[in-house]
PyMOL Python script that loads the backbone (N, CA, C, O; Angstrom):
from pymol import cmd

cmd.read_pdbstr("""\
ATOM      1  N   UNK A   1     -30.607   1.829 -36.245  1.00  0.00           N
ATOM      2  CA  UNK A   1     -30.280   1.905 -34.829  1.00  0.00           C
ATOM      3  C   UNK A   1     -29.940   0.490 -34.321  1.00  0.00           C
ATOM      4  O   UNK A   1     -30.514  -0.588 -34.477  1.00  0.00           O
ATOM      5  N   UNK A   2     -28.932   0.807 -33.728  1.00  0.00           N
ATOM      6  CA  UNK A   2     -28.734  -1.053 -32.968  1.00  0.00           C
ATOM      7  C   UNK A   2     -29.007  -1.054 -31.470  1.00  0.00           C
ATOM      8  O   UNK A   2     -28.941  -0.071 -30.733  1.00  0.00           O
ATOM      9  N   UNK A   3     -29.387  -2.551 -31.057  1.00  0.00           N
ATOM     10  CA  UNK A   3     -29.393  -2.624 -29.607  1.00  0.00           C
ATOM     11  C   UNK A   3     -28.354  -1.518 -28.544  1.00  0.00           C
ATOM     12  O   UNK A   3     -27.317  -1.015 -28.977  1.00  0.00           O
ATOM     13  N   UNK A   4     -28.800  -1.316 -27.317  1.00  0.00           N
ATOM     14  CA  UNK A   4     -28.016  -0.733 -26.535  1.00  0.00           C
ATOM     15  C   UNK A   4     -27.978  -2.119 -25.206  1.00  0.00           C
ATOM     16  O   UNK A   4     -27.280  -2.013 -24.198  1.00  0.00           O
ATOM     17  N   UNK A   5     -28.619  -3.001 -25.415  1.00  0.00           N
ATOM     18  CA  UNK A   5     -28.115  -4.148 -24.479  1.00  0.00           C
ATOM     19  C   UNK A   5     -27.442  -4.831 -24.938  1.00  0.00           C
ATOM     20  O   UNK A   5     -27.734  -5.434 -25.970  1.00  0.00           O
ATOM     21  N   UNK A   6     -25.630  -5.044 -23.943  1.00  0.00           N
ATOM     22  CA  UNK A   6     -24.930  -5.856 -24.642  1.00  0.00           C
ATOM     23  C   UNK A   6     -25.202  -7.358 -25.081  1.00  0.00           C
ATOM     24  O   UNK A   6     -24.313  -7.867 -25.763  1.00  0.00           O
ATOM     25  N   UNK A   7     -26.392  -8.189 -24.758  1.00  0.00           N
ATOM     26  CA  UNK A   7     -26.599  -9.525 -25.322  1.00  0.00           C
ATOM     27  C   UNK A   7     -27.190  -9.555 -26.431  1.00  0.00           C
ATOM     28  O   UNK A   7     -27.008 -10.387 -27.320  1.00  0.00           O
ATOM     29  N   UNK A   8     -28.340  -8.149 -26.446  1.00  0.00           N
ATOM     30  CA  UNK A   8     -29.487  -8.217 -28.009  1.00  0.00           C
ATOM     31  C   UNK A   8     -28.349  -8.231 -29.164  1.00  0.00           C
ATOM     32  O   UNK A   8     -28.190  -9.041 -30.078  1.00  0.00           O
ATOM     33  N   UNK A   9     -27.369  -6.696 -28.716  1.00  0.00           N
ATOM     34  CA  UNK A   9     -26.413  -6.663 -29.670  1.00  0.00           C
ATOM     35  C   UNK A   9     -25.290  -7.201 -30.147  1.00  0.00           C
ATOM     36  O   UNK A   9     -24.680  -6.940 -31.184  1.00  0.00           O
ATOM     37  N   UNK A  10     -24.992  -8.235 -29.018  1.00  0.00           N
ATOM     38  CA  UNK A  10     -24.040  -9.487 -29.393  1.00  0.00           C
ATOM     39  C   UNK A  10     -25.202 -10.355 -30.082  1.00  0.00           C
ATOM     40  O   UNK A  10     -24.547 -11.018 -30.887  1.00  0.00           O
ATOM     41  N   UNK A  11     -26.103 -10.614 -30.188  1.00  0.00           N
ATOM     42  CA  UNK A  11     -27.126 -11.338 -31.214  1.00  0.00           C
ATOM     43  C   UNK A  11     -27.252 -10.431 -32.943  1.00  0.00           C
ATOM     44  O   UNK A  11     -26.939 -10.771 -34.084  1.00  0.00           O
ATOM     45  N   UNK A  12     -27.693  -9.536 -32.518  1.00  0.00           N
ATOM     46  CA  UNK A  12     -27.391  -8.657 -33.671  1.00  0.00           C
ATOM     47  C   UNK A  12     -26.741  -8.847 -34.851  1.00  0.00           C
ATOM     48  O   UNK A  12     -27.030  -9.284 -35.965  1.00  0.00           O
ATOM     49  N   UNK A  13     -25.468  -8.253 -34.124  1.00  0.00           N
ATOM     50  CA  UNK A  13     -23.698  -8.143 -34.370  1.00  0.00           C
ATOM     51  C   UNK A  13     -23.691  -9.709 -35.424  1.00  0.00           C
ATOM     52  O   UNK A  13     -23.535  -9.723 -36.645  1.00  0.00           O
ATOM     53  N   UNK A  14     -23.873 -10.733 -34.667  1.00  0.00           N
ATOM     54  CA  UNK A  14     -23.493 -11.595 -34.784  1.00  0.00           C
ATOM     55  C   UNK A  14     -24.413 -12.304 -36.267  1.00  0.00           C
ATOM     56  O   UNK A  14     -23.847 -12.824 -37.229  1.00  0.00           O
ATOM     57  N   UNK A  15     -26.032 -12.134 -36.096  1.00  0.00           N
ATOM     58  CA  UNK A  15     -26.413 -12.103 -37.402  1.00  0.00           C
ATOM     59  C   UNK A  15     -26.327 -11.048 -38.323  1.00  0.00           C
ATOM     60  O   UNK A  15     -26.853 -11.352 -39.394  1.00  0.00           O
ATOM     61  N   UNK A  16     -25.973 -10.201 -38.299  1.00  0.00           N
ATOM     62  CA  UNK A  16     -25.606  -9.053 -39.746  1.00  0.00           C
ATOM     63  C   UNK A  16     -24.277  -9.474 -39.564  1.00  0.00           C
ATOM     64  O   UNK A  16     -24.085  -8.756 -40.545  1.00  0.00           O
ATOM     65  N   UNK A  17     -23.278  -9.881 -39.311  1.00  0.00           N
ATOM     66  CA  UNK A  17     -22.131 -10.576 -39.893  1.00  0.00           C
ATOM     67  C   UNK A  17     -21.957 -11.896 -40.402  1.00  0.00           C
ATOM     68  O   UNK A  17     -21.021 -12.211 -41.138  1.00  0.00           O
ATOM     69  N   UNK A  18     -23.038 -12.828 -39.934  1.00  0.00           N
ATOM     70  CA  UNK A  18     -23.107 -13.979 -40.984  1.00  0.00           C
ATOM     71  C   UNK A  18     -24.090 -13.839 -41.570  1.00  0.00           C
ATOM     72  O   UNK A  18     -24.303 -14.995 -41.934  1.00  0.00           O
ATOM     73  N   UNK A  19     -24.970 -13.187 -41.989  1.00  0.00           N
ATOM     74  CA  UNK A  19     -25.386 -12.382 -43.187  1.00  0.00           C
ATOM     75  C   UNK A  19     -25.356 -11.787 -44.273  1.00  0.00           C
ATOM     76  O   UNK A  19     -25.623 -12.040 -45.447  1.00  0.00           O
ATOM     77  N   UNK A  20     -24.861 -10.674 -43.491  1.00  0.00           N
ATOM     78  CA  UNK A  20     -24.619  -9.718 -44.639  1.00  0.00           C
ATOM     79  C   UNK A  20     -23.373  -8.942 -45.219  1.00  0.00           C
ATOM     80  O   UNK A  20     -23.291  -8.399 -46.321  1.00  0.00           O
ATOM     81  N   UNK A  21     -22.182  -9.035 -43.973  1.00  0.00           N
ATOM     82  CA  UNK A  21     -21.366  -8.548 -43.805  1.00  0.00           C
ATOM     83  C   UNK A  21     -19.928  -9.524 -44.070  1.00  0.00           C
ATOM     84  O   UNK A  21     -20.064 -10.747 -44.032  1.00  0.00           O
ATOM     85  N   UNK A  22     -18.662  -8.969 -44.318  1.00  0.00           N
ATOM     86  CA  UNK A  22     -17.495 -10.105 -44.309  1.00  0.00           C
ATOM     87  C   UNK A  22     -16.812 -10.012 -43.543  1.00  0.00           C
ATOM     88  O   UNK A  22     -15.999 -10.924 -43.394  1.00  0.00           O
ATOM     89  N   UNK A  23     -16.778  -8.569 -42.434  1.00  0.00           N
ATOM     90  CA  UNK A  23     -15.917  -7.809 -41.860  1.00  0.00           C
ATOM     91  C   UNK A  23     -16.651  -7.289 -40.681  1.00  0.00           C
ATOM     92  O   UNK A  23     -17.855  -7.173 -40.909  1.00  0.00           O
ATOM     93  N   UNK A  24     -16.339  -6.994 -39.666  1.00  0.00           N
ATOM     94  CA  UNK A  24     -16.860  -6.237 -38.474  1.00  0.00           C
ATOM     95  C   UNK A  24     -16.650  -4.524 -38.935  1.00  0.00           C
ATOM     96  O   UNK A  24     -17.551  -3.686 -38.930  1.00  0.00           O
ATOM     97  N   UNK A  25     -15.550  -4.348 -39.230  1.00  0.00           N
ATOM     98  CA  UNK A  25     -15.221  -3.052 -39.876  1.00  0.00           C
ATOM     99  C   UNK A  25     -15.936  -2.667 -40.758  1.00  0.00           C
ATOM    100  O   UNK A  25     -16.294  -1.491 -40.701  1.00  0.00           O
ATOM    101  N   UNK A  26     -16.423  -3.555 -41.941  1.00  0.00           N
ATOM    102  CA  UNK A  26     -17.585  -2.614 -43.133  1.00  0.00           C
ATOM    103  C   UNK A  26     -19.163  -2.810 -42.212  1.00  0.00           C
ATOM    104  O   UNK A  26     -19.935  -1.889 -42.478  1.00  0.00           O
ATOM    105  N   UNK A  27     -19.586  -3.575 -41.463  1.00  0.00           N
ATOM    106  CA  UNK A  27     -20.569  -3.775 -41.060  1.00  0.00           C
ATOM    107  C   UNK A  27     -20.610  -2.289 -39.912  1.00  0.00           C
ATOM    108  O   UNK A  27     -21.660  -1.706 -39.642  1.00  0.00           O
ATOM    109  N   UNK A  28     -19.268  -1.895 -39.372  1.00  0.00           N
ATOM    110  CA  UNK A  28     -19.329  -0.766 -38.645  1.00  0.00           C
ATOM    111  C   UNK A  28     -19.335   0.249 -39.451  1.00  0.00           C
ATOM    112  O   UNK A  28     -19.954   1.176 -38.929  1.00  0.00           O
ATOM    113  N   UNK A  29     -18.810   0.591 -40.805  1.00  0.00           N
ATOM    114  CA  UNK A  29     -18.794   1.456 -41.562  1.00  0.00           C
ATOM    115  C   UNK A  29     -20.217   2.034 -41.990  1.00  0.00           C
ATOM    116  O   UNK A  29     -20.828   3.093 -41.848  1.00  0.00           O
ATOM    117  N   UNK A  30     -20.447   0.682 -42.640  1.00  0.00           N
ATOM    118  CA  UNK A  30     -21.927   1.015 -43.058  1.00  0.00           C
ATOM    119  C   UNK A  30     -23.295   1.645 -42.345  1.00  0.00           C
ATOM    120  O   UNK A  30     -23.889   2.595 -42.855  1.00  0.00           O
ATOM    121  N   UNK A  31     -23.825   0.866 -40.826  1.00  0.00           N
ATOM    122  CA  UNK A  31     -24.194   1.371 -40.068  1.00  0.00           C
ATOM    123  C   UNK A  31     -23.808   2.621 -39.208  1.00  0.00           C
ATOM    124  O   UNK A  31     -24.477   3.113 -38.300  1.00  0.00           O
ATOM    125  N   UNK A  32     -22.748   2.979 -39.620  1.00  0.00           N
ATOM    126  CA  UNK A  32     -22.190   4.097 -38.860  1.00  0.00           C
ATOM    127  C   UNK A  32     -22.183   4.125 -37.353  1.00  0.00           C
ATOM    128  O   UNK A  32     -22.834   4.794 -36.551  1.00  0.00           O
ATOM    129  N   UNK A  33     -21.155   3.105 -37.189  1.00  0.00           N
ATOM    130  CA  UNK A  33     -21.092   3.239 -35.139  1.00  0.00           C
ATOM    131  C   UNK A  33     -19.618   3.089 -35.147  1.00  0.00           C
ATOM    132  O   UNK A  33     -18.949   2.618 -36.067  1.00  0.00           O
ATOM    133  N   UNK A  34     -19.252   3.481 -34.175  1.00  0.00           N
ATOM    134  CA  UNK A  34     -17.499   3.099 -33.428  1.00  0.00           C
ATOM    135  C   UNK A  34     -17.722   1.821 -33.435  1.00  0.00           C
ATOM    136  O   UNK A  34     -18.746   1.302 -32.993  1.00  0.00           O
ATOM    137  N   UNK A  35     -16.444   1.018 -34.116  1.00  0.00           N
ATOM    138  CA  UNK A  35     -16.117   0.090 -33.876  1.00  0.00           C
ATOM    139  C   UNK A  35     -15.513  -0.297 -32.559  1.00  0.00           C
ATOM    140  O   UNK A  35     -15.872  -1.268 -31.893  1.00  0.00           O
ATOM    141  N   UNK A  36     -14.557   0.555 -32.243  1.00  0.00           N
ATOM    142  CA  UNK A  36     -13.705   0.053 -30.279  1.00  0.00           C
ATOM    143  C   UNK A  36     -15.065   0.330 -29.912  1.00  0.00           C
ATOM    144  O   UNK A  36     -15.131  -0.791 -29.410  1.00  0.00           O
ATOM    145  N   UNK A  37     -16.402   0.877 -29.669  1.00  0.00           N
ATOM    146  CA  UNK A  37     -17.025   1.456 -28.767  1.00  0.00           C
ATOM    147  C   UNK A  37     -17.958  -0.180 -28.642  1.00  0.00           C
ATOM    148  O   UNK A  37     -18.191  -0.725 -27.564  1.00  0.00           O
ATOM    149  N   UNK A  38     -18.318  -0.656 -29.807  1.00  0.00           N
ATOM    150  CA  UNK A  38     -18.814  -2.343 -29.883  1.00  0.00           C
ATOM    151  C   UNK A  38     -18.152  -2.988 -29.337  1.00  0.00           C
ATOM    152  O   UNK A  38     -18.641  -3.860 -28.619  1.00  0.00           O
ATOM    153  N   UNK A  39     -16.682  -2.825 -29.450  1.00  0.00           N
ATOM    154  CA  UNK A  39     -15.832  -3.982 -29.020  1.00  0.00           C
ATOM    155  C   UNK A  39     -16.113  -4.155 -27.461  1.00  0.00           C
ATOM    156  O   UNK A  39     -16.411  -5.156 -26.809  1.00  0.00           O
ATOM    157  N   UNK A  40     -15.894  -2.693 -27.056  1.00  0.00           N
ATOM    158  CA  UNK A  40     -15.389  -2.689 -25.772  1.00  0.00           C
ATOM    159  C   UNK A  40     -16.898  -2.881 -24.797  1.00  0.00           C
ATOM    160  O   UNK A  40     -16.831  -3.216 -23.614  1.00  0.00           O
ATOM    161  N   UNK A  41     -18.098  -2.638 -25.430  1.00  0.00           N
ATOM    162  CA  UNK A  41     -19.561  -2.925 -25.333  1.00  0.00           C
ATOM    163  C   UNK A  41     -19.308  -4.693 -24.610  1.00  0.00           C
ATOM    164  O   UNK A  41     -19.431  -5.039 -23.435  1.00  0.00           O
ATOM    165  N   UNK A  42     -18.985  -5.412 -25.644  1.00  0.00           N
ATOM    166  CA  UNK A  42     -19.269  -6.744 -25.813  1.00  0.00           C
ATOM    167  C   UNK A  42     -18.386  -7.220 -25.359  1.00  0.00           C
ATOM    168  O   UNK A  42     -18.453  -8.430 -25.143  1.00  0.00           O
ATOM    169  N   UNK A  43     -17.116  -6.458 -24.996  1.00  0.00           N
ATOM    170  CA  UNK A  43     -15.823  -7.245 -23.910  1.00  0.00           C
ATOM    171  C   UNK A  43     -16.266  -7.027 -22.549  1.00  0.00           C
ATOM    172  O   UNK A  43     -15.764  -7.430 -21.500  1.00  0.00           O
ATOM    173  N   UNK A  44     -17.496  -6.177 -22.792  1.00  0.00           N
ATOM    174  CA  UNK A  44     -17.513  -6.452 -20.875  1.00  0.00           C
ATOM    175  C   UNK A  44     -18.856  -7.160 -20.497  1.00  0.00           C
ATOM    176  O   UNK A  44     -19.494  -6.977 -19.461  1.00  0.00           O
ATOM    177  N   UNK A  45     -19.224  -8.161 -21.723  1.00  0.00           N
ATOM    178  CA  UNK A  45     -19.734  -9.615 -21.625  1.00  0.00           C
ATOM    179  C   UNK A  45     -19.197 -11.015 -21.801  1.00  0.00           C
ATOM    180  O   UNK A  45     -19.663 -12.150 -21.705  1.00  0.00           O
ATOM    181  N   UNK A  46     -17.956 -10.446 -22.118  1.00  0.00           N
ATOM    182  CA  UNK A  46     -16.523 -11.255 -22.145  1.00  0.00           C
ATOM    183  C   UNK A  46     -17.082 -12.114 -23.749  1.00  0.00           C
ATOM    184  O   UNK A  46     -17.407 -13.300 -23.806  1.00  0.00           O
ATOM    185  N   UNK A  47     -17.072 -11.386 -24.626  1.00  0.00           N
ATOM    186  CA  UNK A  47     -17.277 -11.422 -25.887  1.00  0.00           C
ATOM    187  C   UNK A  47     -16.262 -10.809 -26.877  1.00  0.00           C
ATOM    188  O   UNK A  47     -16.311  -9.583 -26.979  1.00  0.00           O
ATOM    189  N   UNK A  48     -15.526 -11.342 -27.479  1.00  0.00           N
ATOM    190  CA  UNK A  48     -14.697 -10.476 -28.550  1.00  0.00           C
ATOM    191  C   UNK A  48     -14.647 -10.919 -30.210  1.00  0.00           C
ATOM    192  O   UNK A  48     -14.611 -11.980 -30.834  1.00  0.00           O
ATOM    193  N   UNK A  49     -14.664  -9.621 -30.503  1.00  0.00           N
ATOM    194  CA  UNK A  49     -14.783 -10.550 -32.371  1.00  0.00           C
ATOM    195  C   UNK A  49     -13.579 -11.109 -32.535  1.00  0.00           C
ATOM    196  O   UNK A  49     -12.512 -10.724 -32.058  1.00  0.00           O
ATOM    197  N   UNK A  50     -13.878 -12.451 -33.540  1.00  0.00           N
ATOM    198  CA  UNK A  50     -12.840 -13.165 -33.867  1.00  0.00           C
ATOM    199  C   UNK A  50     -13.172 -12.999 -35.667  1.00  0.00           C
ATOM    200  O   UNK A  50     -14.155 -13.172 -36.387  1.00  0.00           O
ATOM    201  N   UNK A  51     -11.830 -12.594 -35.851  1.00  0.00           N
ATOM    202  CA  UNK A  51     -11.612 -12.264 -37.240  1.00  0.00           C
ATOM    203  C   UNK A  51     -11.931 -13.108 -38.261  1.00  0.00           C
ATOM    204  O   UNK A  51     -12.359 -12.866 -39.390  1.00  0.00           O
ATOM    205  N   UNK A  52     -11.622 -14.288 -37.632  1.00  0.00           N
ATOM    206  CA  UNK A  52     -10.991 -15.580 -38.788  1.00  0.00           C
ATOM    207  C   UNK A  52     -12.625 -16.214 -39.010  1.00  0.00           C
ATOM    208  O   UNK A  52     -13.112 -16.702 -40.030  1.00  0.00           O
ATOM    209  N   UNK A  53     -13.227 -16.010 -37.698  1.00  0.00           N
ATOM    210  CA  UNK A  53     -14.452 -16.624 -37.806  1.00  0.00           C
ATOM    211  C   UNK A  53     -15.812 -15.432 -38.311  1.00  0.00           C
ATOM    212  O   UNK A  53     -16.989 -15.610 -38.625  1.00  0.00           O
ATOM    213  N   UNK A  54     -15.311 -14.723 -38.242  1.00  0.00           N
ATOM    214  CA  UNK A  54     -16.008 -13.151 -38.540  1.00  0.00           C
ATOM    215  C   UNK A  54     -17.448 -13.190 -37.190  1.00  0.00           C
ATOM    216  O   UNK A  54     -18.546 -12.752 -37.532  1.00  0.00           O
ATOM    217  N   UNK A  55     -17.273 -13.682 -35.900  1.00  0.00           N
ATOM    218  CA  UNK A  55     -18.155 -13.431 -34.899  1.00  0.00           C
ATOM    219  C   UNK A  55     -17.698 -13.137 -33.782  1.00  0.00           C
ATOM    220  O   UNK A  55     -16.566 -13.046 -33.307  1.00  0.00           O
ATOM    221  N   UNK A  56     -18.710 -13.001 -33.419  1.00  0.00           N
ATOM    222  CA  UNK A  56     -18.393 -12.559 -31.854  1.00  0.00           C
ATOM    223  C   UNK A  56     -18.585 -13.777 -30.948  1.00  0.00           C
ATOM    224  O   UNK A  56     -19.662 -14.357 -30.812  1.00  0.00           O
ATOM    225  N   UNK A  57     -17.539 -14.081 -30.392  1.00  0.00           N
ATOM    226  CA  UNK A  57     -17.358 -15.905 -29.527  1.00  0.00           C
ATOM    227  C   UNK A  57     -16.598 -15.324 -27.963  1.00  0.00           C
ATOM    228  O   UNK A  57     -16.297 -16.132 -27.085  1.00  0.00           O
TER     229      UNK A  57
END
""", "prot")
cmd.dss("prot")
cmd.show_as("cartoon", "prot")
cmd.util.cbc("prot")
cmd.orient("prot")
C-alpha cells in the first residue's frame, strides 16, 4: 500500500526509485498503481517525475 498524502508519497516515490527501481513505470508495474493517477497526485504539489534523473523534482 502506498501513502495517500501527496508529500509522504512524493518521499516514498522518490526512495523506492533510488533504490530499488530504474523506472517510474516498473516501480508502477510492480506495486500495481496507475501511473497518470501518481503523476497527476504529485503535479498538484507541483512535483513531476523527471526521467533522466529517475525522481520526482
Amino acid at each position: 500500500m502506498i501513502p495517500k498524502d501527496p508529500v509522504m508519497l512524493l518521499s516514498f516515490l522518490n526512495l523506492k526509485l533510488r533504490d530499488y527501481y530504474t523506472c517510474l513505470e516498473d516501480l508502477c508495474d510492480d506495486l500495481r498503481v496507475n501511473q497518470q493517477e501518481i503523476e497527476e497526485k504529485l503535479a498538484g504539489i507541483d512535483y513531476h517525475y523527471d526521467k533522466e534523473n529517475n525522481q520526482f523534482v
